[in-house]
N, CA, C and O atoms as CSV, one atom per row, in Angstrom:
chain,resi,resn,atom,element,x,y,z
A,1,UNK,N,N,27.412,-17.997,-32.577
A,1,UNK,CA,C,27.307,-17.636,-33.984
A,1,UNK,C,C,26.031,-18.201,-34.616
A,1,UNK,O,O,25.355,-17.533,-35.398
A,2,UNK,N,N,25.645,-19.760,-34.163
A,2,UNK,CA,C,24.466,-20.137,-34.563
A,2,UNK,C,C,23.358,-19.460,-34.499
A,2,UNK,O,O,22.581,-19.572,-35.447
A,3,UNK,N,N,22.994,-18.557,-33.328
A,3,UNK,CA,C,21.862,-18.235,-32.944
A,3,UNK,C,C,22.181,-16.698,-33.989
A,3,UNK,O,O,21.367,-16.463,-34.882
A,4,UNK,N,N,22.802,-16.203,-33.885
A,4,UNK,CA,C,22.758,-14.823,-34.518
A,4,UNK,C,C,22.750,-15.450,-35.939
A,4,UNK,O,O,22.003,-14.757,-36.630
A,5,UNK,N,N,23.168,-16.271,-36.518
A,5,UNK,CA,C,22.142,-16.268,-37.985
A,5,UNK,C,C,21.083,-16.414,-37.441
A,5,UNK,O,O,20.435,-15.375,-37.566
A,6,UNK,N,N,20.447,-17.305,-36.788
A,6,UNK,CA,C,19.097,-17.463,-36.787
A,6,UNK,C,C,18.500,-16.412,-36.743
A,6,UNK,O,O,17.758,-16.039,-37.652
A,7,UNK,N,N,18.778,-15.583,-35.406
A,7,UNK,CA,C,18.091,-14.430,-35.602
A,7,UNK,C,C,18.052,-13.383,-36.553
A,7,UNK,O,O,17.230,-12.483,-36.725
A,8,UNK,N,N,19.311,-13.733,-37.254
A,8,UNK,CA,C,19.333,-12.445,-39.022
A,8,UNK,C,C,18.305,-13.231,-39.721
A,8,UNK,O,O,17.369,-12.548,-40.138
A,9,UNK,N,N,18.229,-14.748,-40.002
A,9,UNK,CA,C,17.541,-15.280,-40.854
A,9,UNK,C,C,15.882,-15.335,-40.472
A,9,UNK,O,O,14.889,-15.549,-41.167
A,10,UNK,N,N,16.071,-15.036,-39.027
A,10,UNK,CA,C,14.199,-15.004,-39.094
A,10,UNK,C,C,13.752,-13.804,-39.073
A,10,UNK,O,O,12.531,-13.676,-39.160
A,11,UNK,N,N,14.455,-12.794,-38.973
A,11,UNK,CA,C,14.057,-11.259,-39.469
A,11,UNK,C,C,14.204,-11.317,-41.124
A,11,UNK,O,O,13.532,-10.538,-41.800
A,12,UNK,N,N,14.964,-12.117,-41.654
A,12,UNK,CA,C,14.887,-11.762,-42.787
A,12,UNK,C,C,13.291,-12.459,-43.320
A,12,UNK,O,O,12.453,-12.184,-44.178
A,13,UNK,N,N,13.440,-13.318,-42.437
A,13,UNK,CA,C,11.572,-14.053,-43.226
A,13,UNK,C,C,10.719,-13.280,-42.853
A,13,UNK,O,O,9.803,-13.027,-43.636
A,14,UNK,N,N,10.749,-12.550,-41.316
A,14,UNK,CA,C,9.688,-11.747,-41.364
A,14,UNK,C,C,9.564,-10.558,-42.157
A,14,UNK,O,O,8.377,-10.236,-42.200
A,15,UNK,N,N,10.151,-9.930,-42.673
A,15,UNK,CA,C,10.739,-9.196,-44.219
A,15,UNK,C,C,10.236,-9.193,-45.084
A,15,UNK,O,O,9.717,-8.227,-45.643
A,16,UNK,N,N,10.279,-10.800,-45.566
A,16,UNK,CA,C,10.357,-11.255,-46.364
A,16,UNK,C,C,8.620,-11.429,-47.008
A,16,UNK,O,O,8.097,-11.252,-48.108
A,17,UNK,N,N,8.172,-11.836,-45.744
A,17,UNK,CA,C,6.168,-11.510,-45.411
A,17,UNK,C,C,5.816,-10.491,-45.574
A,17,UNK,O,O,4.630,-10.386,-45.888
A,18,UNK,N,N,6.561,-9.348,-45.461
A,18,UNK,CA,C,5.838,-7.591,-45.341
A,18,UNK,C,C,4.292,-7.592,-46.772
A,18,UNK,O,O,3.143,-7.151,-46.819
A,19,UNK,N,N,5.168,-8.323,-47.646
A,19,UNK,CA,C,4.496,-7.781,-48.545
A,19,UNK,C,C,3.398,-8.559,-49.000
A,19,UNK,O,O,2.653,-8.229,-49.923
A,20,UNK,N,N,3.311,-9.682,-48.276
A,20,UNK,CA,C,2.105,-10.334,-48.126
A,20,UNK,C,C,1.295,-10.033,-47.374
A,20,UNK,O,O,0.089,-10.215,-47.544
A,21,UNK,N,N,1.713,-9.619,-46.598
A,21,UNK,CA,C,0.708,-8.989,-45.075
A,21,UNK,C,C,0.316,-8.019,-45.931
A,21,UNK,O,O,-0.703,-8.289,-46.566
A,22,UNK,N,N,0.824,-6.960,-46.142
A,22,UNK,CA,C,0.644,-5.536,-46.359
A,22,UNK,C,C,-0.794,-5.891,-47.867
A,22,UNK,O,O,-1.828,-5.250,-48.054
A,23,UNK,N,N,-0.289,-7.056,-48.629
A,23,UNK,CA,C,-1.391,-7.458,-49.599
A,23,UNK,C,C,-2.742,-7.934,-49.124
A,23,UNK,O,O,-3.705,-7.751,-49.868
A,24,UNK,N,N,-2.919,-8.572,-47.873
A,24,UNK,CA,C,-3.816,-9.019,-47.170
A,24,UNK,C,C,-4.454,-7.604,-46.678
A,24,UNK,O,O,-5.581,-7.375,-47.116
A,25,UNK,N,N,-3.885,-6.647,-45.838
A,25,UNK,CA,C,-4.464,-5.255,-45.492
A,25,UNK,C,C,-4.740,-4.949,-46.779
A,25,UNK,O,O,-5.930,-5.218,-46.939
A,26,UNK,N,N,-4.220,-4.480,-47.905
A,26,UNK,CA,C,-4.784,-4.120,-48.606
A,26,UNK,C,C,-6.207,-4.102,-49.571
A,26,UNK,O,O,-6.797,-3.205,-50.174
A,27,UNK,N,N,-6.505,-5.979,-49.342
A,27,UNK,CA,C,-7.957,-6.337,-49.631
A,27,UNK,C,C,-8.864,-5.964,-49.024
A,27,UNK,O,O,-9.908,-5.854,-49.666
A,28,UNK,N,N,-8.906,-5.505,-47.142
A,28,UNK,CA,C,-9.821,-5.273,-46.676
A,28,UNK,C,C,-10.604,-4.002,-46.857
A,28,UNK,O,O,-11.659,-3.740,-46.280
A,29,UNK,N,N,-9.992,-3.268,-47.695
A,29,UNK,CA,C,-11.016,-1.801,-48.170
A,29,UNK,C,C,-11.373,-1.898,-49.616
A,29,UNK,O,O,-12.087,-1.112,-50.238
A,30,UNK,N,N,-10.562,-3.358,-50.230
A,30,UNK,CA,C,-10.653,-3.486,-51.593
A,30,UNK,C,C,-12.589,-4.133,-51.940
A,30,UNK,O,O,-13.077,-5.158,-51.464
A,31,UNK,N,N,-13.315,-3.097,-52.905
A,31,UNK,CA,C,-14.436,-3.657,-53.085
A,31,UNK,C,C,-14.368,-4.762,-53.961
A,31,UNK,O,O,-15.411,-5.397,-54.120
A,32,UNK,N,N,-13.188,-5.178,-54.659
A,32,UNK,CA,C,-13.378,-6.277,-55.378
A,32,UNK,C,C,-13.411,-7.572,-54.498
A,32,UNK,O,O,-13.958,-8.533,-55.039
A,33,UNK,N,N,-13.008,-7.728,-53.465
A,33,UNK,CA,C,-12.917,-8.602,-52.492
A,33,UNK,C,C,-14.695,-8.684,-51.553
A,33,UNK,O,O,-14.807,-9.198,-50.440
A,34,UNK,N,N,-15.419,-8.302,-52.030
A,34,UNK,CA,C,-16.701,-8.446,-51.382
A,34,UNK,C,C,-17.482,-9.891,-52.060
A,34,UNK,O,O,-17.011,-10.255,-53.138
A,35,UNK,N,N,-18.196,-10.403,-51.708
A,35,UNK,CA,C,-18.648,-11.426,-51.972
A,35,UNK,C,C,-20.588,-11.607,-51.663
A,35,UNK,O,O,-21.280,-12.122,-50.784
A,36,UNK,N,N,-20.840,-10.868,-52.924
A,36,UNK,CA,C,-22.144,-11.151,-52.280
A,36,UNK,C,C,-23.102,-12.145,-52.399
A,36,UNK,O,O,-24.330,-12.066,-52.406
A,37,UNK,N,N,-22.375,-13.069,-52.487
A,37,UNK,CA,C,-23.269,-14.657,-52.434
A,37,UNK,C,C,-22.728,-15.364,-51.054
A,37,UNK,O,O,-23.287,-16.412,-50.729
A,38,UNK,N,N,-21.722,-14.876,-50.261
A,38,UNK,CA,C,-21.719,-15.160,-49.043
A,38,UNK,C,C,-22.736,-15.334,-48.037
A,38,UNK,O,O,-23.235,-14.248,-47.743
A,39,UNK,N,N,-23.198,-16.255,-47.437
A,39,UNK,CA,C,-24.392,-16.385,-46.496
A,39,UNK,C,C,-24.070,-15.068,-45.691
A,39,UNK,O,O,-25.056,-14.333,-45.750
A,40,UNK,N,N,-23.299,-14.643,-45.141
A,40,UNK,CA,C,-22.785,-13.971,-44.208
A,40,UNK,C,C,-22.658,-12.308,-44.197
A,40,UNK,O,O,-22.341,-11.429,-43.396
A,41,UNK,N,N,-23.082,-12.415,-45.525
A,41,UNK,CA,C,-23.076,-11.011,-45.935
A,41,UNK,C,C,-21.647,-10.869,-46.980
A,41,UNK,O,O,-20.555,-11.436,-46.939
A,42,UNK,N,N,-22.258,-9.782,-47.959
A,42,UNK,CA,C,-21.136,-9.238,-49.111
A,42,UNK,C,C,-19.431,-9.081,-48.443
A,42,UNK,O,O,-18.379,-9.452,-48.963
A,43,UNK,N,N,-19.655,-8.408,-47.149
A,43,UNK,CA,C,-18.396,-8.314,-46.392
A,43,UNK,C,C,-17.872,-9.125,-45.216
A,43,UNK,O,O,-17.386,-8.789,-44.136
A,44,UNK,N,N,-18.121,-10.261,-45.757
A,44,UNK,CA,C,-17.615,-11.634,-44.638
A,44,UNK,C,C,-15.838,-11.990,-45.160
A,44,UNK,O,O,-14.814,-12.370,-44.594
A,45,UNK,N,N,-16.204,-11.643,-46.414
A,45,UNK,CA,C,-14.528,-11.913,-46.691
A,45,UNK,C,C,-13.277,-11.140,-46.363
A,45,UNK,O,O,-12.097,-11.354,-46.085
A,46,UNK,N,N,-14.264,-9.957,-46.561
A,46,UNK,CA,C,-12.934,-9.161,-46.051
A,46,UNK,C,C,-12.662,-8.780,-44.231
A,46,UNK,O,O,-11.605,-8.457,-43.690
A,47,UNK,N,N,-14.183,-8.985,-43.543
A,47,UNK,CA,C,-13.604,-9.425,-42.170
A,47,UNK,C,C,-12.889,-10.062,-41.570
A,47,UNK,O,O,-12.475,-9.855,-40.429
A,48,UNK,N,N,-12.522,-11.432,-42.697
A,48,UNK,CA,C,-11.661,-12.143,-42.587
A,48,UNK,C,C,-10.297,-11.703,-42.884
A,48,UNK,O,O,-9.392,-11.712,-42.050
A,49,UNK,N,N,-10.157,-11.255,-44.293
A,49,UNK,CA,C,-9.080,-10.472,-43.951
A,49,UNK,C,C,-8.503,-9.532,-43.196
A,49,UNK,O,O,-7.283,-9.429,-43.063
A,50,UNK,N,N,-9.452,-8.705,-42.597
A,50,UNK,CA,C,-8.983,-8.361,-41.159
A,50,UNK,C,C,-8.528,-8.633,-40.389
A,50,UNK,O,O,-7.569,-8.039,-39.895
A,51,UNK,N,N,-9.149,-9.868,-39.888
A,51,UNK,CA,C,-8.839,-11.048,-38.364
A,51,UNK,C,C,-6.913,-11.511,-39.148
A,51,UNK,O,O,-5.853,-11.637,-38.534
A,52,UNK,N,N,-7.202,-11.641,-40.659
A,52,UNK,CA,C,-6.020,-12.048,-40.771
A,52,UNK,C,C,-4.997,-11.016,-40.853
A,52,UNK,O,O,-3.827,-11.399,-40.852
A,53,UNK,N,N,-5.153,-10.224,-40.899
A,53,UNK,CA,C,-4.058,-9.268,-40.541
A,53,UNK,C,C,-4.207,-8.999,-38.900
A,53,UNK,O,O,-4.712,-10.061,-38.535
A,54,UNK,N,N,-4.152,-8.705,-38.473
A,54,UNK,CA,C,-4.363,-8.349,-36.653
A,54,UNK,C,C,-4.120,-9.522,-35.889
A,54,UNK,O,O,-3.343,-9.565,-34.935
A,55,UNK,N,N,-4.993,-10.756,-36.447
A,55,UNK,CA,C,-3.897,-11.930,-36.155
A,55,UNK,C,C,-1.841,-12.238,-36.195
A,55,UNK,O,O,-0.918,-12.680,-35.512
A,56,UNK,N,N,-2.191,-11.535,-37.689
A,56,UNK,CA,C,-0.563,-12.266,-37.889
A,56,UNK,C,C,0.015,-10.911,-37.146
A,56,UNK,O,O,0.733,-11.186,-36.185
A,57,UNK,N,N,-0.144,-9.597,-37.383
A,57,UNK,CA,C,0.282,-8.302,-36.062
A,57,UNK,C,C,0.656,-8.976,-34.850
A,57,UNK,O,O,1.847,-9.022,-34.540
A,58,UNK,N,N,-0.083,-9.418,-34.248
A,58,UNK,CA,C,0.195,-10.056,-33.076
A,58,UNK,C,C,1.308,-11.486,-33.114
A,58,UNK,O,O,2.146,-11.798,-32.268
A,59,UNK,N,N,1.026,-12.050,-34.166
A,59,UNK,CA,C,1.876,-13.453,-34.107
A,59,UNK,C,C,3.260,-12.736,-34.411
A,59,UNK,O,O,4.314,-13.207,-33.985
A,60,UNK,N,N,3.207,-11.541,-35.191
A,60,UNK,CA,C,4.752,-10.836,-35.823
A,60,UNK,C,C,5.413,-10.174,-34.404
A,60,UNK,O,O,6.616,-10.055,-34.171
A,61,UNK,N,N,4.203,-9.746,-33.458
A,61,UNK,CA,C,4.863,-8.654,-31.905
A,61,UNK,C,C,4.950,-9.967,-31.141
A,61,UNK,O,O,5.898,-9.968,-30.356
A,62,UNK,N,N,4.321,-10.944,-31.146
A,62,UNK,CA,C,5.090,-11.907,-30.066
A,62,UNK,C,C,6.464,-12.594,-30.429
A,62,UNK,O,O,7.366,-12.609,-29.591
A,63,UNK,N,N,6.588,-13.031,-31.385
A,63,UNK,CA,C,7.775,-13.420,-32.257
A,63,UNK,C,C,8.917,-12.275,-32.374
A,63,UNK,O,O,10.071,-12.585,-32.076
A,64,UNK,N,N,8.637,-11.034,-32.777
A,64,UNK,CA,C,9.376,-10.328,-31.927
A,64,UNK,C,C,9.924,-10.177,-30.869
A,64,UNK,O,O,11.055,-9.697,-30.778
A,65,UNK,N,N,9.202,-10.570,-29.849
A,65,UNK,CA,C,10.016,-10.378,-28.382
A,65,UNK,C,C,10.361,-11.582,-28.068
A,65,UNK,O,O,11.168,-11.739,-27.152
A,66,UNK,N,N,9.845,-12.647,-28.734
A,66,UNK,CA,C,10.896,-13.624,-28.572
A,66,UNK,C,C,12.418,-13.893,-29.107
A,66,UNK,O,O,13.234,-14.619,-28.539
A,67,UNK,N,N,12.622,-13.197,-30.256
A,67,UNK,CA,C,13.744,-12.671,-31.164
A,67,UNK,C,C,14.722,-11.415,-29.996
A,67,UNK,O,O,15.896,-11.601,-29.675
A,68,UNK,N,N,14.128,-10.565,-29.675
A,68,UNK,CA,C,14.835,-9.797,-28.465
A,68,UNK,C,C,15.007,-9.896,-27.613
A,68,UNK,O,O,15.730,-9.012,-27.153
A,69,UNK,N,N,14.619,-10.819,-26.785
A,69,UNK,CA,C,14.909,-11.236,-25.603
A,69,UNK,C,C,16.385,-12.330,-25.329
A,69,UNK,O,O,16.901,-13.246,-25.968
A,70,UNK,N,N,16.579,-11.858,-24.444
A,70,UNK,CA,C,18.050,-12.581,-23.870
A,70,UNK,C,C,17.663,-13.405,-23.538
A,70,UNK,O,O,18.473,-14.245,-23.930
A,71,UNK,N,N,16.666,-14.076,-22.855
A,71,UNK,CA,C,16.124,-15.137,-21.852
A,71,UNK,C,C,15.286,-16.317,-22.869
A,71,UNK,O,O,14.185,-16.825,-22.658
A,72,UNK,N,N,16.005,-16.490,-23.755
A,72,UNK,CA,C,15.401,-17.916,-24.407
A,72,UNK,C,C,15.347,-18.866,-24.567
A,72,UNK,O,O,15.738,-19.483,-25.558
A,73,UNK,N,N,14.821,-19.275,-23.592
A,73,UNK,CA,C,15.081,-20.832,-23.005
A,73,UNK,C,C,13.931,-21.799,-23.891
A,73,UNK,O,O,13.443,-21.267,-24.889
A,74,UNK,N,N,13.486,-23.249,-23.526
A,74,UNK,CA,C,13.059,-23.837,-24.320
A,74,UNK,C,C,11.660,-23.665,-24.413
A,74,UNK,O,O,11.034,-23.805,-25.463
A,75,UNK,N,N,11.187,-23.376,-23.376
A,75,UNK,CA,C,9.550,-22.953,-23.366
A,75,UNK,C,C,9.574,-21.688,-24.667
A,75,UNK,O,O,9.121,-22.027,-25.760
A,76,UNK,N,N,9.944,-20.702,-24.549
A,76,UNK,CA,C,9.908,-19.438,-25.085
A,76,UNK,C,C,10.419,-19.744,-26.558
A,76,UNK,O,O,9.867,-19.196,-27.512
A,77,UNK,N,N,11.747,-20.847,-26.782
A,77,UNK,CA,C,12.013,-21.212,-28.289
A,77,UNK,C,C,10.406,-21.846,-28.897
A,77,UNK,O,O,9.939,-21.532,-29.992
A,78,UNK,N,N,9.923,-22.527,-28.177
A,78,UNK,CA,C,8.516,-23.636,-28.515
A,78,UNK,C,C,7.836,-22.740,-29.049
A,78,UNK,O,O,7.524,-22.735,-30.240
A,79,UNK,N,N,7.428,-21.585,-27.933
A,79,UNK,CA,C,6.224,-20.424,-28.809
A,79,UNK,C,C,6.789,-20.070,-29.931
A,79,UNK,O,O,6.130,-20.081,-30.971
A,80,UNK,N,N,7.782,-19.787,-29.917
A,80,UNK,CA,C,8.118,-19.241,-31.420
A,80,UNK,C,C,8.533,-20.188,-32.587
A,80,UNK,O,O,9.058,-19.988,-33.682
A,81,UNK,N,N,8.203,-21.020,-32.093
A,81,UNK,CA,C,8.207,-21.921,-33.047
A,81,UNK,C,C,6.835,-22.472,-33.524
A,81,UNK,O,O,6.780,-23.078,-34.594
A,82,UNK,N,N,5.843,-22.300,-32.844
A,82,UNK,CA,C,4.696,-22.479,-32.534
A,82,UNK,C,C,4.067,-21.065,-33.855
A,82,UNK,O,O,3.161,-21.045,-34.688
A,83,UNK,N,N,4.806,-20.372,-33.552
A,83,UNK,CA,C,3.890,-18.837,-33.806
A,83,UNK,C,C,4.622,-18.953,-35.443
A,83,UNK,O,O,4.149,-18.222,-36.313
A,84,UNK,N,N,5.458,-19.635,-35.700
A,84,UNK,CA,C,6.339,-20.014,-37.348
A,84,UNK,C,C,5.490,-20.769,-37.384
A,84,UNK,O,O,4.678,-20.188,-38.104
A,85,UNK,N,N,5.046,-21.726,-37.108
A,85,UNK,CA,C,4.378,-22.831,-37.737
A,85,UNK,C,C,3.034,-22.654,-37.903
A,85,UNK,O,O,2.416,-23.390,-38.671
A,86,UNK,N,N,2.334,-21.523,-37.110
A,86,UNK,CA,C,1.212,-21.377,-37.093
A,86,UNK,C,C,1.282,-20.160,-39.178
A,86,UNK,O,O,0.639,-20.311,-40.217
A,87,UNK,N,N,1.974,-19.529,-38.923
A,87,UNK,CA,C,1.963,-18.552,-39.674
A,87,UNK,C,C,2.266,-19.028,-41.257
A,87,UNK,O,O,1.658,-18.896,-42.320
A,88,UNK,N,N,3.540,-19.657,-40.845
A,88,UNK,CA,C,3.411,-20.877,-42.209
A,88,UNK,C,C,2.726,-21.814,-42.593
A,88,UNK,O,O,2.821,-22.172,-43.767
A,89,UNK,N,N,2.153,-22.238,-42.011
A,89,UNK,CA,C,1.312,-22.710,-42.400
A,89,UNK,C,C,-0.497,-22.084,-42.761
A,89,UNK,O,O,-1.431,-22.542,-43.420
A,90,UNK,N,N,-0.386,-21.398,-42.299
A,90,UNK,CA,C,-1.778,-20.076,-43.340
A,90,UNK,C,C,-0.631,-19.800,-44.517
A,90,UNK,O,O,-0.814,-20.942,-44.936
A,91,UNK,N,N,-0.381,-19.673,-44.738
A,91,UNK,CA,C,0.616,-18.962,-46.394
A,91,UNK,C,C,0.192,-20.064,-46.887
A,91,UNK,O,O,-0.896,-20.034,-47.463
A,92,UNK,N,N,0.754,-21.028,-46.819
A,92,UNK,CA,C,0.428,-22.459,-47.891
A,92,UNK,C,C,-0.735,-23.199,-47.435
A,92,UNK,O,O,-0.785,-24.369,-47.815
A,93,UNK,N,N,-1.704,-22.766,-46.688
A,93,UNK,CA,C,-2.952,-23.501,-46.556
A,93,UNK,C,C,-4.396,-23.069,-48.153
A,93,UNK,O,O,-5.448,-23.697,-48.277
A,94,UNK,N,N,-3.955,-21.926,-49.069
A,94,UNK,CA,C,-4.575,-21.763,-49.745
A,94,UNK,C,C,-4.518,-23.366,-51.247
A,94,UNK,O,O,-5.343,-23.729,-52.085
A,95,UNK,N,N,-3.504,-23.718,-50.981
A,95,UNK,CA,C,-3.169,-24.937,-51.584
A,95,UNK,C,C,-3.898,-26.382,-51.316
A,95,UNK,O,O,-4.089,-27.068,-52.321
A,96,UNK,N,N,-4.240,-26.803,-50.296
A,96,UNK,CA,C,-4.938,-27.854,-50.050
A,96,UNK,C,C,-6.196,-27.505,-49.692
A,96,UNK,O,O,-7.038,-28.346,-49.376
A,97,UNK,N,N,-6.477,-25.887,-49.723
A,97,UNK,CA,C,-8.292,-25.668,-49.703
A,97,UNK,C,C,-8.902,-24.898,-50.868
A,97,UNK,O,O,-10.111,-24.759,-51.051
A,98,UNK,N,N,-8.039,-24.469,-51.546
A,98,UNK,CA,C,-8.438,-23.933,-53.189
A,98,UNK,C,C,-7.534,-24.345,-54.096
A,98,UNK,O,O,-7.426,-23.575,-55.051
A,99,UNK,N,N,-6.895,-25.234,-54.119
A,99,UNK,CA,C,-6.014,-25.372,-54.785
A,99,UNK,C,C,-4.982,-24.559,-55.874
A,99,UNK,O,O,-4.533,-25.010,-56.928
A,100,UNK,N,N,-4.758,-23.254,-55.293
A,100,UNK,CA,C,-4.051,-22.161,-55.788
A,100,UNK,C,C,-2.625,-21.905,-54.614
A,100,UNK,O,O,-2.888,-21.226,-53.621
A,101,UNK,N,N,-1.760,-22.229,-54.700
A,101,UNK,CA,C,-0.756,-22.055,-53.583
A,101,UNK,C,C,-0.447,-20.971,-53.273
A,101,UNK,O,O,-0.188,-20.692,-52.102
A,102,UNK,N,N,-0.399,-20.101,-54.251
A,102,UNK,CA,C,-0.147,-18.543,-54.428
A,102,UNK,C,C,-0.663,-17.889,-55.885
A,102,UNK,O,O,-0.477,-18.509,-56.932
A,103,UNK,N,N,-1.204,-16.824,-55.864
A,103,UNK,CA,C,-1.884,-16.269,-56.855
A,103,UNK,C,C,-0.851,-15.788,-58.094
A,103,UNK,O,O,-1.447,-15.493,-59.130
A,104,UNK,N,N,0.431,-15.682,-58.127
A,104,UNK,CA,C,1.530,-15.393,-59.020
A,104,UNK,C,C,2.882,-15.648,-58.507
A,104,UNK,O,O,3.268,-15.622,-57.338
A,105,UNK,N,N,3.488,-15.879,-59.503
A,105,UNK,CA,C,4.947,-15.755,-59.463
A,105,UNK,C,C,5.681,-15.093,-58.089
A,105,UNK,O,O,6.370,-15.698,-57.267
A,106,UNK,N,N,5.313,-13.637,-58.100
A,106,UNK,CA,C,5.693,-12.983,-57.095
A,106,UNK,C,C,5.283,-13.129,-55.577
A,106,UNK,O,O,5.704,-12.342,-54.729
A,107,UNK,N,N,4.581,-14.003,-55.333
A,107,UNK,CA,C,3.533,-14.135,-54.051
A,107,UNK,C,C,3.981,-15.892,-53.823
A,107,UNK,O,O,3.835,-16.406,-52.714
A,108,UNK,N,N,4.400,-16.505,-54.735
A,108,UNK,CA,C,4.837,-17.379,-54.877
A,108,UNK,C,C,6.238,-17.401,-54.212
A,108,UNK,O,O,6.187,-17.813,-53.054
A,109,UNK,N,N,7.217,-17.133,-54.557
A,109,UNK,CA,C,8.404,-16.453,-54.199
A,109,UNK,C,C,8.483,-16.032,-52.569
A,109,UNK,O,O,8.978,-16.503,-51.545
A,110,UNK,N,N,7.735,-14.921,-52.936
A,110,UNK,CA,C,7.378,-14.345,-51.295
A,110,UNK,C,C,7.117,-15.325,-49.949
A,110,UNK,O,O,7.516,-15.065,-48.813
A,111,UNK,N,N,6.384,-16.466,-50.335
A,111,UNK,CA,C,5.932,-17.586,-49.601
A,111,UNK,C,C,7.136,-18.323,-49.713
A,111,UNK,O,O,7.438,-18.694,-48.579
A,112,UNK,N,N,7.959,-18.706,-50.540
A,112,UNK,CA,C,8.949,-19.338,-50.128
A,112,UNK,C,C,10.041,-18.726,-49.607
A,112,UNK,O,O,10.667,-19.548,-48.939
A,113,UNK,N,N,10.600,-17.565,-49.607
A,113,UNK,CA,C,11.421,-16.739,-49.241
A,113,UNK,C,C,11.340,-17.104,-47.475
A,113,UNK,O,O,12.158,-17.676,-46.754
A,114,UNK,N,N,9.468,-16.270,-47.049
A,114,UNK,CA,C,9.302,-16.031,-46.001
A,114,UNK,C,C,9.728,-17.503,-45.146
A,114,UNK,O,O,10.389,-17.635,-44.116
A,115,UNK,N,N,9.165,-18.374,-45.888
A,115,UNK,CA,C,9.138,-19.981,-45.106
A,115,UNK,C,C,10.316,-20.383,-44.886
A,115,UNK,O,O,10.678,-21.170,-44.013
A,116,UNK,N,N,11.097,-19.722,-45.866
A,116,UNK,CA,C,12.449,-20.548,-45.747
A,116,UNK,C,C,13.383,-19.431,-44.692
A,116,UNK,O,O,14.521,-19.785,-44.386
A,117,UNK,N,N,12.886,-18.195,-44.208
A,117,UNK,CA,C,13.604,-17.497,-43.909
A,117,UNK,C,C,13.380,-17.767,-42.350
A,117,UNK,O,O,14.240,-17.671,-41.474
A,118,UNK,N,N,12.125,-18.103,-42.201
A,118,UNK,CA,C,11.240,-18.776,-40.899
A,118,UNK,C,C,11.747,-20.024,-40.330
A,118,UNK,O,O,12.256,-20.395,-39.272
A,119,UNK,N,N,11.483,-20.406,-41.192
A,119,UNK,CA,C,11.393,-21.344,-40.769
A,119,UNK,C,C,13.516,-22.215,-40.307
A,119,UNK,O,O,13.891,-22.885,-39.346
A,120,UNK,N,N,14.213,-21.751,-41.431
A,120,UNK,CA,C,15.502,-21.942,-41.127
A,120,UNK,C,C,16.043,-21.163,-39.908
A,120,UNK,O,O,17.093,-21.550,-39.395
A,121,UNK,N,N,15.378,-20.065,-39.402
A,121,UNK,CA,C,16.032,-19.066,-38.192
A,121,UNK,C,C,15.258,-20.046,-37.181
A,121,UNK,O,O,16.082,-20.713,-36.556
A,122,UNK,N,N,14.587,-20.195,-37.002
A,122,UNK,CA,C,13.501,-21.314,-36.098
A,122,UNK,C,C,14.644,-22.517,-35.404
A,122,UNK,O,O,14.965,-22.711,-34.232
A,123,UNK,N,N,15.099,-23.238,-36.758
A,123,UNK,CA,C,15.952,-24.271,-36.546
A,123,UNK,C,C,17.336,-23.739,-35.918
A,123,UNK,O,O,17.823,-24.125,-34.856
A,124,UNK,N,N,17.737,-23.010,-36.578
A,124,UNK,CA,C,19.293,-22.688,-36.121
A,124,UNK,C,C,19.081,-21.865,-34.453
A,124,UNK,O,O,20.067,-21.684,-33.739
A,125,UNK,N,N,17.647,-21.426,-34.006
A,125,UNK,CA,C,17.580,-20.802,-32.590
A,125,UNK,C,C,17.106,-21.883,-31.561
A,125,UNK,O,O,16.763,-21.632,-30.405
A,126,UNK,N,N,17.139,-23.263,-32.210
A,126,UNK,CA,C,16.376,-24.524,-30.846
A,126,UNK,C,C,17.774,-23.960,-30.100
A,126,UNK,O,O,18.788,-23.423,-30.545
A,127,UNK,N,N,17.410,-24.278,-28.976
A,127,UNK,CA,C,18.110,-24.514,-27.584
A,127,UNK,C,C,18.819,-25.895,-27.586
A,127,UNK,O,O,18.344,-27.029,-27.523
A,128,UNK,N,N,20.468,-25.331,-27.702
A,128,UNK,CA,C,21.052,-26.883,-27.387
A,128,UNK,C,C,20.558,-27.497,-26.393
A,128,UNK,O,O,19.542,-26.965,-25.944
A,129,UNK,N,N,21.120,-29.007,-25.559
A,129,UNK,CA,C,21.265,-29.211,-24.456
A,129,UNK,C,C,21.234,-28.422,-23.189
A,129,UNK,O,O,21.689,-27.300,-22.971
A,130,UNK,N,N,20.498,-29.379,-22.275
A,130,UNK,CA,C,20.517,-28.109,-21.003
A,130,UNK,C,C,20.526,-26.574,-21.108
A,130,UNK,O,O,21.023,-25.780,-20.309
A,131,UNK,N,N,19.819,-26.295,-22.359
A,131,UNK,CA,C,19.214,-24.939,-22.220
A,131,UNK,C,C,18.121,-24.830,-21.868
A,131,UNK,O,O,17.619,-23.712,-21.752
């Protein structure tokens, strides 16, 4: 029973992210997001937002098949715990490097929803003993 919340509760965090992700894709065609005092060129920022979407794509399809798979033993719990911690921690890293945690209310929310939805399915899927 433990593990099947977990696994409702970490689909529900990944859910719970859609709409942060989907806000991150959305900057990268956004021209207000250009920066042309960037050394790097006007469109360094939003390359970044690229990498950050296609990044977290991938952190969301590996975490996925760690969520579907029958065979989850403790190596395979670690990555995905690995791939939560990596991910949660970019959501709230805008806080100790711009000091903005989230840009509104709603994005605010969203970040705690996702973290808590993550991060609690995370816990309730460790591998007892001799798993």
């Amino acid at each position: 029973m433990r593990k099947r919340i977990g696994l409702a509760t970490s689909v529900l965090g990944l859910a719970a992210a859609a709409p942060s992700v989907w806000q991150t894709v959305t900057h990268i065609r956004d021209s207000s997001y250009r920066a042309p005092e960037a050394r790097h060129g006007a469109g360094h920022v939003q390359y970044h937002m690229a990498r950050e979407a296609l990044i977290t794509l991938g952190a969301f399809g590996a975490l996925g098949i760690g969520l579907l798979t029958e065979q989850r033993d403790r190596r395979m719990w670690a990555a995905m715990a690995s791939i939560t911690g990596g991910f949660v921690a970019a959501m709230w890293s805008g806080g100790p490097t711009t000091g903005t945690w989230a840009p509104n209310r709603k994005a605010l929310t969203i970040h705690i929803a996702s973290t808590t939805g993550l991060a609690t399915g995370m816990w309730l899927l460790r591998p007892g003993r001799g798993e």
